[in-house]
N, C-alpha and C positions, 0 to 999 in steps of 0.2 A: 576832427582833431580839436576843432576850437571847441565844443560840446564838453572833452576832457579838461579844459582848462577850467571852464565857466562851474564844472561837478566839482573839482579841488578847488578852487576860490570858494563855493558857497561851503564845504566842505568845513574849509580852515577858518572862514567868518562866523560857523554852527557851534566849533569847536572852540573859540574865544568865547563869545555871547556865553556860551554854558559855563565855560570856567570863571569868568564875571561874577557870574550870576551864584556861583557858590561859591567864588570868594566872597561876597556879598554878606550872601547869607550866614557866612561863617563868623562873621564879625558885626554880626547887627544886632547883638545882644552883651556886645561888650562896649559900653560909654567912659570906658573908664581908663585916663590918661595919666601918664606921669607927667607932671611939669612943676614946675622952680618949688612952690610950698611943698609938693609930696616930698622932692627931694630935701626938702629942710625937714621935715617932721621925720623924716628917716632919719639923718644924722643926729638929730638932736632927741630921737626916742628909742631908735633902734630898730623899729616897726613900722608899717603902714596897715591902716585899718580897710578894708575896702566893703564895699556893697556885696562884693560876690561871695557863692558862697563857701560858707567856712569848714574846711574839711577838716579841722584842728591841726595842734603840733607833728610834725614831723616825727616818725620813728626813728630816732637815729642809730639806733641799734640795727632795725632792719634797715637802714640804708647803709650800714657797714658790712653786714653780713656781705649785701649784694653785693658792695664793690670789692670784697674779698672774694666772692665766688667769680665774679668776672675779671681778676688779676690770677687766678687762680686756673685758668682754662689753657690747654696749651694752644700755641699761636703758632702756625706752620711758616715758615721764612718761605718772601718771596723769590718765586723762581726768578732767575738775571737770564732777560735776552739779551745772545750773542747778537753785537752789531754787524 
């Protein structure tokens, strides 16, 4: 029985370690923070320029479409459990 314990402990410490490790990696190519001046040069330009890269302006037309297609879907009312 103690055999089962010591397979889930190393188990659950395999499964951290891993998710560390790609949280990690998910974020080690982004250096780039907001603090006091970003926030100033936003109020005071409107914008912030960053290193990353640049996918250009927004569609706002297709971002209206979508959000009309997704107001647009029917929405089934949740079932009420009896207490």
């Amino acid at each position: 029985m103690t055999w089962f314990w010591i397979l889930l402990t190393a188990l659950a410490a395999g499964a951290g370690l891993r998710y560390l490790a790609r949280l990690h990696s998910a974020t080690s190519g982004r250096s780039f923070a907001v603090d006091d001046a970003a926030v100033r040069r936003i109020l005071e330009e409107g914008s912030l320029e960053t290193d990353e890269g640049d996918e250009g302006p927004l569609d706002l037309e297709e971002a209206a479409r979508a959000e009309e297609e997704f107001w647009a879907e029917s929405w089934d009312e949740p079932e009420e459990y009896s207490r």
